[in-house]
C-alpha positions as CSV (number, residue, x, y, z in Angstrom):
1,X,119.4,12.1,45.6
2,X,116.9,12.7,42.6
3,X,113.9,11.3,43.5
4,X,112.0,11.2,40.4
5,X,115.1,9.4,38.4
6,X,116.4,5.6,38.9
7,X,119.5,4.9,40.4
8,X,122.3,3.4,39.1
9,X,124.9,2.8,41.8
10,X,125.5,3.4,45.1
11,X,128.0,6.0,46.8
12,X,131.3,4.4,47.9
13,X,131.3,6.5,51.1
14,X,127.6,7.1,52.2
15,X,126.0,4.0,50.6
16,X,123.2,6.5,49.1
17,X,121.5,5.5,45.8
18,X,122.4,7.8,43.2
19,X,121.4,8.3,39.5
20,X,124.1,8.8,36.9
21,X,124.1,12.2,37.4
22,X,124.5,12.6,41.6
23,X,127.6,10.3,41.4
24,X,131.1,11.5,40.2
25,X,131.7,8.9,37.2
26,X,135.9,9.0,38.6
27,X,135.4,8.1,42.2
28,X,132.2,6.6,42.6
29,X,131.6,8.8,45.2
30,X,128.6,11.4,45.4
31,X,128.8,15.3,44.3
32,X,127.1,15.6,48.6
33,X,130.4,14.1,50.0
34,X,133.1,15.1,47.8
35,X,131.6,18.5,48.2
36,X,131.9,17.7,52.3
37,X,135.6,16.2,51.4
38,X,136.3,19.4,50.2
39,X,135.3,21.9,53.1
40,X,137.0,19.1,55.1
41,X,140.2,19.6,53.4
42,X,139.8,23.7,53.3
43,X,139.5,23.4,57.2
44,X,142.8,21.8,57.6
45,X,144.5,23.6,55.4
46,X,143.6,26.8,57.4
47,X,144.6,24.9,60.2
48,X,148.2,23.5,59.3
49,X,148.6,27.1,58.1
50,X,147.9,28.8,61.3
51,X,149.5,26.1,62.9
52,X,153.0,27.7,60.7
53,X,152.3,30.7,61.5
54,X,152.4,30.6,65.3
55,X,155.2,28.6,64.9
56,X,157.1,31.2,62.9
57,X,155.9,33.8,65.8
58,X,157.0,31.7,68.8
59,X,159.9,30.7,67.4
């Protein structure tokens, strides 16, 4: 991640070294994936909800 600082840990998910301040102290995962976590979990949400909605049309 920050090239000119040392990591500390690695990411849980991606493996990546990351210094203190590229990794979410919580999860142990870094800010790149949970930021991909969350426009994975905005996707399906749009999905499911246009999923309802044709189902509230069809039906």
């Amino acid at each position: 991640m920050h090239q000119d600082r040392e990591a500390m840990e690695q990411c849980r998910i991606c493996n990546a070294a990351c210094c203190e301040e590229c990794l979410h102290k919580g999860t142990g995962i870094c800010k790149e994936c949970l930021f991909k976590g969350a426009v994975i979990v905005v996707i399906l949400m749009i999905i499911i909800s246009y999923t309802a909605w044709l189902g509230l049309l069809i039906y």
